[in-house]
ROSE-4610 file (N, C-alpha, C; in Angstrom, 1 decimal, always signed):
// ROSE-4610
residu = [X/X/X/X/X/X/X/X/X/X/X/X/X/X/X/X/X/X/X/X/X/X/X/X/X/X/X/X/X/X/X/X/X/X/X/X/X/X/X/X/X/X/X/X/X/X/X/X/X/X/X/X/X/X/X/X/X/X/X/X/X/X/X/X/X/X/X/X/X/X/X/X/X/X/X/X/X/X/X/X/X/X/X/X/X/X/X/X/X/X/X/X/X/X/X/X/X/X/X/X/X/X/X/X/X/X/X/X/X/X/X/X/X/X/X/X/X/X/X/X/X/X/X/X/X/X/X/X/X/X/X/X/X/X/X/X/X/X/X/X/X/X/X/X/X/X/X/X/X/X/X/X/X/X/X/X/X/X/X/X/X/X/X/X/X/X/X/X/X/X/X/X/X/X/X/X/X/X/X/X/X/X/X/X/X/X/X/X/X/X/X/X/X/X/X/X/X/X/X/X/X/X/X/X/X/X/X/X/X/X/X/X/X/X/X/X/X/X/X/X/X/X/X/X/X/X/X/X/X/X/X/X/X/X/X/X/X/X/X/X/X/X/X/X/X/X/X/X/X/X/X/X/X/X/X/X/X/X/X/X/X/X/X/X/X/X/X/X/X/X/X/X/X/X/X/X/X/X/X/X/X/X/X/X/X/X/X/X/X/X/X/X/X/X/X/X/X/X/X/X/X/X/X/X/X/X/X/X/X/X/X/X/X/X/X/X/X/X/X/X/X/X/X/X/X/X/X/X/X/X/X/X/X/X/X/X/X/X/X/X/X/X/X/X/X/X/X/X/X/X/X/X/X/X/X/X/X/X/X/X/X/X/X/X/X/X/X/X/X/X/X/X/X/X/X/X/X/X/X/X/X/X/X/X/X/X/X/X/X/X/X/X/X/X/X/X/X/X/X/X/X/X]
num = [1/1/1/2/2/2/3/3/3/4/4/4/5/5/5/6/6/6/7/7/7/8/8/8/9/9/9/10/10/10/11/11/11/12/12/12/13/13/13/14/14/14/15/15/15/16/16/16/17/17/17/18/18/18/19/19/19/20/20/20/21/21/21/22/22/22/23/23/23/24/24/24/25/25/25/26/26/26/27/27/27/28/28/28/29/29/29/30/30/30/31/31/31/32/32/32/33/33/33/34/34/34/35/35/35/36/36/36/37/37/37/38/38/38/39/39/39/40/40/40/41/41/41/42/42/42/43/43/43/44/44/44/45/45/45/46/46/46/47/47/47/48/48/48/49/49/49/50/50/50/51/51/51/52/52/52/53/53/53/54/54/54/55/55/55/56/56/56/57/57/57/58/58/58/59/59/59/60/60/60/61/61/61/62/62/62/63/63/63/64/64/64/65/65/65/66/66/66/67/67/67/68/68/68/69/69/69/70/70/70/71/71/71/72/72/72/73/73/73/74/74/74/75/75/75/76/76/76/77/77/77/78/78/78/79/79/79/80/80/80/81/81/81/82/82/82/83/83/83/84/84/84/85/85/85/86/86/86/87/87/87/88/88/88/89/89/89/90/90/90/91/91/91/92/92/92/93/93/93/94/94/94/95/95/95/96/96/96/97/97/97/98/98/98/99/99/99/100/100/100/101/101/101/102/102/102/103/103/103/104/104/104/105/105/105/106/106/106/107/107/107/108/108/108/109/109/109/110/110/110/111/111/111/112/112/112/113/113/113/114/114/114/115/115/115/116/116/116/117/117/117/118/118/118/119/119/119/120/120/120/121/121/121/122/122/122/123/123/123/124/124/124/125/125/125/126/126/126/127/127/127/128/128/128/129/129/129/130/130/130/131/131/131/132/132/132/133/133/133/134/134/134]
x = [+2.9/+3.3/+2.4/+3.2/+2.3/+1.6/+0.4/+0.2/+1.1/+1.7/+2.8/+1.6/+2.0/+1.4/+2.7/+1.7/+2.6/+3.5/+4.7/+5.5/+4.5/+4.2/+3.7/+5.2/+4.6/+6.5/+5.5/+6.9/+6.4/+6.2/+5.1/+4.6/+5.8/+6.7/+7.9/+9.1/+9.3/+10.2/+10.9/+12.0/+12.6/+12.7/+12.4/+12.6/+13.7/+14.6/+16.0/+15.8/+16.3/+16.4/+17.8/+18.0/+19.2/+19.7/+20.8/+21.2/+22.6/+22.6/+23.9/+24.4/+26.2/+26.8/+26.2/+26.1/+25.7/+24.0/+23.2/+21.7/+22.2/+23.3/+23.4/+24.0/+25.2/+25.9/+24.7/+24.2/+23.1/+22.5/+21.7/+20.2/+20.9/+22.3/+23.5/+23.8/+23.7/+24.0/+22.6/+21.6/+20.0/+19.8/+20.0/+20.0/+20.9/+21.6/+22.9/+22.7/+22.1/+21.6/+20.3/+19.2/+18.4/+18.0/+19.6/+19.7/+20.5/+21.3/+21.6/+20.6/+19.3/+18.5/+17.8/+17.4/+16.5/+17.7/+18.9/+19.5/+19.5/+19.9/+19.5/+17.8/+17.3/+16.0/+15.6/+16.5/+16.1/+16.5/+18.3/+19.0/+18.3/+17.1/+16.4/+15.4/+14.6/+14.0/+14.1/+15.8/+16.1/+16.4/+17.1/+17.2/+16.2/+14.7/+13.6/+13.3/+13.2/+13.1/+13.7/+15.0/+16.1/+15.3/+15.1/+14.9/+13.1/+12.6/+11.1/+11.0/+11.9/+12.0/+12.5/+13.5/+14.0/+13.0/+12.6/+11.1/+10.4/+9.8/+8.7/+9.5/+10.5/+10.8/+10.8/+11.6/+11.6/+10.4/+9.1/+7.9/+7.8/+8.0/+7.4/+8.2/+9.6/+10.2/+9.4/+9.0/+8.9/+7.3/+6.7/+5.1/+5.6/+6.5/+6.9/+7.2/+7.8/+8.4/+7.1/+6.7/+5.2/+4.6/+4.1/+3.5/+4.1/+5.0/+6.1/+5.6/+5.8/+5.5/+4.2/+3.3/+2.0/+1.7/+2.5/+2.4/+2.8/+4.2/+4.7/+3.8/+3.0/+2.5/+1.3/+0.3/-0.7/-0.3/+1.3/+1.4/+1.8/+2.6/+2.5/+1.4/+0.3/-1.1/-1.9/-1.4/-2.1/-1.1/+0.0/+0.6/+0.2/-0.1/-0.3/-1.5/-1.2/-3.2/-4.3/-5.0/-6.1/-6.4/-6.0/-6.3/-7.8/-8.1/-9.5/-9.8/-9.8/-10.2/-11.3/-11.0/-12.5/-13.2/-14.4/-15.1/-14.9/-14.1/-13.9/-12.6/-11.4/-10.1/-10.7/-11.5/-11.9/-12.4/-13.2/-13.1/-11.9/-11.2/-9.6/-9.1/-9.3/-8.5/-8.4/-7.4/-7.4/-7.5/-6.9/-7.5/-8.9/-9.7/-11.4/-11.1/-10.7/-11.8/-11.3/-10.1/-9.8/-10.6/-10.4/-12.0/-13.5/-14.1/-14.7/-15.5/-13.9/-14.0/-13.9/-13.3/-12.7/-14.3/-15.2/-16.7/-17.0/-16.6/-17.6/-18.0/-16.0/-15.6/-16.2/-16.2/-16.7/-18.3/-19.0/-20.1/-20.8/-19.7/-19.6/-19.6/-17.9/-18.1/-19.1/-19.9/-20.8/-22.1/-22.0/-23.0/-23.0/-21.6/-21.6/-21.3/-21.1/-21.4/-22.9/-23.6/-24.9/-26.0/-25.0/-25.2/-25.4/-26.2/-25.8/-25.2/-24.9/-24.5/-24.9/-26.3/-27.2/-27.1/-27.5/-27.3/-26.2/-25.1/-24.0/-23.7/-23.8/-24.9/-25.5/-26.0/-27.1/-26.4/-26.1/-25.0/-23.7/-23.0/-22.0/-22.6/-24.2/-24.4/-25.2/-25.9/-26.0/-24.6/-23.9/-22.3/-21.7/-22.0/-21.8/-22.5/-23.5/-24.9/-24.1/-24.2/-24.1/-22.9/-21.3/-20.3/-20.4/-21.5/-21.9/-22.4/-23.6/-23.9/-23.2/-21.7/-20.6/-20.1]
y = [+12.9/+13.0/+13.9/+14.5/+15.9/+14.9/+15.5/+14.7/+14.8/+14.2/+14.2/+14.1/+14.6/+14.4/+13.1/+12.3/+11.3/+12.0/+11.5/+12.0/+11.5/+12.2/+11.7/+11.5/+10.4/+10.5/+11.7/+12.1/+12.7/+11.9/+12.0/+11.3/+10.9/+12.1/+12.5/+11.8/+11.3/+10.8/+9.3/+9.7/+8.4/+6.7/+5.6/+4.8/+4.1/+3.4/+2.8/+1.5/+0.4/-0.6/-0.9/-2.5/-2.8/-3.8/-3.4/-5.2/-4.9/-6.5/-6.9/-6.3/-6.7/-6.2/-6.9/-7.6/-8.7/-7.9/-8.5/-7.3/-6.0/-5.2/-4.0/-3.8/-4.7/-5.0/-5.3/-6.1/-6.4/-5.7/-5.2/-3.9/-2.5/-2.6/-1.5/-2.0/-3.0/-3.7/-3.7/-4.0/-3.6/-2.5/-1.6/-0.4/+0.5/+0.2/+0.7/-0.3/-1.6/-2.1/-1.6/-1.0/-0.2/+1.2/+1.8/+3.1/+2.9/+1.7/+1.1/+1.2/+0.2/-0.2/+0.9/+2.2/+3.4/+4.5/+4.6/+5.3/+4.2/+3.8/+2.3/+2.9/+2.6/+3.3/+4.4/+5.4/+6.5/+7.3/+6.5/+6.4/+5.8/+5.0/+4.3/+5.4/+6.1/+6.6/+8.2/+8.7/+9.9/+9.2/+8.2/+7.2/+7.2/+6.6/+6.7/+8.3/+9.1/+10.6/+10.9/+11.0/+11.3/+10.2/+9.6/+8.7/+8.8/+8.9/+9.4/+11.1/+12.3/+13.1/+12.9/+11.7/+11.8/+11.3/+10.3/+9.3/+10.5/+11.5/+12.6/+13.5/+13.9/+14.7/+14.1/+12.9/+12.0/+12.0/+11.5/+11.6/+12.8/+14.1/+15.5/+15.1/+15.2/+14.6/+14.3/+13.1/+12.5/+12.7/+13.3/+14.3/+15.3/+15.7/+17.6/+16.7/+15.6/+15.0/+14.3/+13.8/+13.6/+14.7/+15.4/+16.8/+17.3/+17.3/+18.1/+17.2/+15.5/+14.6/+14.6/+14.8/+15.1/+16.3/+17.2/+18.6/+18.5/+17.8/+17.3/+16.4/+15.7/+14.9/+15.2/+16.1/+17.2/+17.6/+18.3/+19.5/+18.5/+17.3/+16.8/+16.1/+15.7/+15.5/+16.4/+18.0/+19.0/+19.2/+18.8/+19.4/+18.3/+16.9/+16.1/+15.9/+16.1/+16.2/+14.7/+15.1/+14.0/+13.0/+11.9/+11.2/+10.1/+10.6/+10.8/+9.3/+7.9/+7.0/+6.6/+6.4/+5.8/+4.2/+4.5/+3.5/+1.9/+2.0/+0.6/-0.1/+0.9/+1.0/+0.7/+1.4/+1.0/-0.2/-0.7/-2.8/-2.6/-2.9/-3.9/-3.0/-2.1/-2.1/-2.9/-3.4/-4.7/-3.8/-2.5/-1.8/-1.9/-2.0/-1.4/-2.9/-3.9/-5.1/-6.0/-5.4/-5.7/-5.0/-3.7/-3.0/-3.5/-3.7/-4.4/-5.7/-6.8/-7.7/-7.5/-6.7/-5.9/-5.7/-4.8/-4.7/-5.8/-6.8/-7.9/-8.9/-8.6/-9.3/-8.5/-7.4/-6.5/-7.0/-7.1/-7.4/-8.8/-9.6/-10.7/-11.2/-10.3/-10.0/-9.3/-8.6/-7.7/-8.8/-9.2/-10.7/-11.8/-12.1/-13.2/-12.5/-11.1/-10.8/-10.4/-10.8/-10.8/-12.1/-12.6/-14.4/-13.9/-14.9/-14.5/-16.2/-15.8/-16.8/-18.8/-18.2/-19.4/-20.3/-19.8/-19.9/-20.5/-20.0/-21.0/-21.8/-22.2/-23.1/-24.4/-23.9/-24.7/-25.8/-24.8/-25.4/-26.2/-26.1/-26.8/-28.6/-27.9/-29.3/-30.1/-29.9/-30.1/-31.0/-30.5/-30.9/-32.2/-31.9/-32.8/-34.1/-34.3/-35.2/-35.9/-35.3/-35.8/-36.5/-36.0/-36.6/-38.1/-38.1/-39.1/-40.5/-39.7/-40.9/-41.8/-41.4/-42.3/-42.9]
z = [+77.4/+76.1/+75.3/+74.6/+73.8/+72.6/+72.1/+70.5/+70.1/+69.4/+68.1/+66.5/+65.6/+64.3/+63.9/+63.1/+62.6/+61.4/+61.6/+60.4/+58.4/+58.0/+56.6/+55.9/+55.0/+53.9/+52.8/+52.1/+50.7/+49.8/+49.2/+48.0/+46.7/+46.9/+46.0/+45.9/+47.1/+47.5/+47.3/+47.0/+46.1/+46.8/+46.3/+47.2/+46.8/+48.2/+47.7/+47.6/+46.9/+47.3/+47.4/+48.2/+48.0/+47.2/+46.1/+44.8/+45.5/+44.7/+45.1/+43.6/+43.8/+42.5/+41.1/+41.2/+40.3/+39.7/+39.9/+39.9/+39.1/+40.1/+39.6/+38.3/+38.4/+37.3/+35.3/+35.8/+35.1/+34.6/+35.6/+35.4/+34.7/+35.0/+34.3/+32.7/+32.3/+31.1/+30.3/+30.7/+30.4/+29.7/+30.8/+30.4/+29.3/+29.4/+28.1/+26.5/+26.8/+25.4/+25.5/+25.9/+25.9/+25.1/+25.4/+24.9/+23.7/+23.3/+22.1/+21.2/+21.6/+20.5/+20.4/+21.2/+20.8/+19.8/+20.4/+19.4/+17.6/+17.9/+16.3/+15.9/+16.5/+15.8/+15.7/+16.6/+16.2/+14.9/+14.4/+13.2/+12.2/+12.4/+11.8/+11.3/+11.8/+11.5/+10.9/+11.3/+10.6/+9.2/+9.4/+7.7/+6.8/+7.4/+7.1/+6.4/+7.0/+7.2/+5.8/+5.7/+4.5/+3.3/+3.3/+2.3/+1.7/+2.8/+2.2/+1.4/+2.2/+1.3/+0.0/-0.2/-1.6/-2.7/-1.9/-2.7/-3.4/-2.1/-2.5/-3.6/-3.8/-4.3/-6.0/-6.1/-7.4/-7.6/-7.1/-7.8/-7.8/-7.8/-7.8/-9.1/-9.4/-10.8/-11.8/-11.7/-12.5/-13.1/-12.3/-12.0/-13.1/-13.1/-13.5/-15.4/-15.5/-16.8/-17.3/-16.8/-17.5/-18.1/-17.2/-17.7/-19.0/-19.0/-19.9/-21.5/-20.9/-22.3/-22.9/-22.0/-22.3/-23.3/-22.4/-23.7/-24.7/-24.6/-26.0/-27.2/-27.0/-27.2/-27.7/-27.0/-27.7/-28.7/-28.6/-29.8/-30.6/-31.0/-32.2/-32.8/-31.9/-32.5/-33.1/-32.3/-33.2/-34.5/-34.5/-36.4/-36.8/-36.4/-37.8/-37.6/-39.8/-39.5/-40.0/-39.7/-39.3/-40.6/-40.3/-41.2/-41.4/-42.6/-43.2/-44.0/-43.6/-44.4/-45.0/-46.3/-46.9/-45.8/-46.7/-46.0/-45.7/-47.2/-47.7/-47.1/-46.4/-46.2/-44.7/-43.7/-42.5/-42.1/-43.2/-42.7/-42.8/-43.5/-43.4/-42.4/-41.8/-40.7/-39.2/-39.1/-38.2/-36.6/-36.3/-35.1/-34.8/-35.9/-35.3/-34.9/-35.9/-35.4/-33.9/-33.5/-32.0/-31.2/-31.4/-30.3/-30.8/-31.7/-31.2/-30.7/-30.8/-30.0/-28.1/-28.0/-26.8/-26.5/-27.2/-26.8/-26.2/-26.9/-26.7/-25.8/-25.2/-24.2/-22.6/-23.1/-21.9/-21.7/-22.9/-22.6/-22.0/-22.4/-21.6/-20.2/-19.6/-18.7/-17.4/-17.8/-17.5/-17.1/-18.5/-18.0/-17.0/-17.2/-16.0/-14.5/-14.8/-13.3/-12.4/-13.7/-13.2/-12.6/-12.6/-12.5/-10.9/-10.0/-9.0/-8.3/-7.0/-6.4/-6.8/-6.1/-6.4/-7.6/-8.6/-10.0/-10.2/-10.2/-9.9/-9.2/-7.8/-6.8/-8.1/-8.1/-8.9/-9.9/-11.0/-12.1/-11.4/-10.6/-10.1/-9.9/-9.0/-8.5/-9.3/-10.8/-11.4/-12.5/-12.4/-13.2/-12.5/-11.2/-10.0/-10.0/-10.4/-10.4/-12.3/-13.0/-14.4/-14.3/-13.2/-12.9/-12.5/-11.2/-10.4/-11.4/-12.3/-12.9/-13.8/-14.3/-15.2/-14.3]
């Protein structure tokens, strides 16, 4: 006997198996709701597509209409002119004295975020204890 080289397979090379109709029938129905649910999403996401351009475009809108009211809005603050109240007319104005209560609340706030943890820790279980004793 001469050497023989052993036959190699190709790496490439397709492998068969064998189904019955049933299996095939099957793995054939798999596949076709398969390519169902990717086309559905791929409609899904040209849908997506169409509808986020329109989004972007309406806020470029409504971007462009703002602008516009703003300008509008300058120019009638520059024709009317500035009104100049006496001293005595500015107490009774009830605008100042909402701003600055509005101060005051801010400064409040400001405060109790300076509290730290503990501190309130503390105070709870203190509240806690004066509960206890009734």
């Amino acid at each position: 006997m001469k050497g023989k080289t052993p036959k190699v397979k190709n790496m490439g090379s397709p492998v068969h198996i064998k189904l019955d109709a049933y299996e095939a029938v099957v793995g054939k129905k798999d596949l076709l709701s398969s390519e169902i649910n990717l086309l559905k999403i791929s409609q899904s996401v040209s849908n997506y597509k169409k509808l986020r351009i329109e989004e972007l475009s309406k806020k470029e809108l409504i971007r462009k209409r703002m602008m516009e009211i703003k300008k509008n809005i300058t120019k009638i603050q520059n024709l009317l002119p500035i009104l100049k109240l006496p001293k005595i007319l500015q107490k009774e104005n009830p605008f100042i004295e909402i701003e600055s209560e509005n101060e005051s609340i801010e400064i409040d706030l400001s405060k109790s975020k300076e509290i730290d943890i503990e501190s309130q820790l503390k105070e709870i279980q203190a509240k806690l204890e004066k509960l206890q004793e009734y």
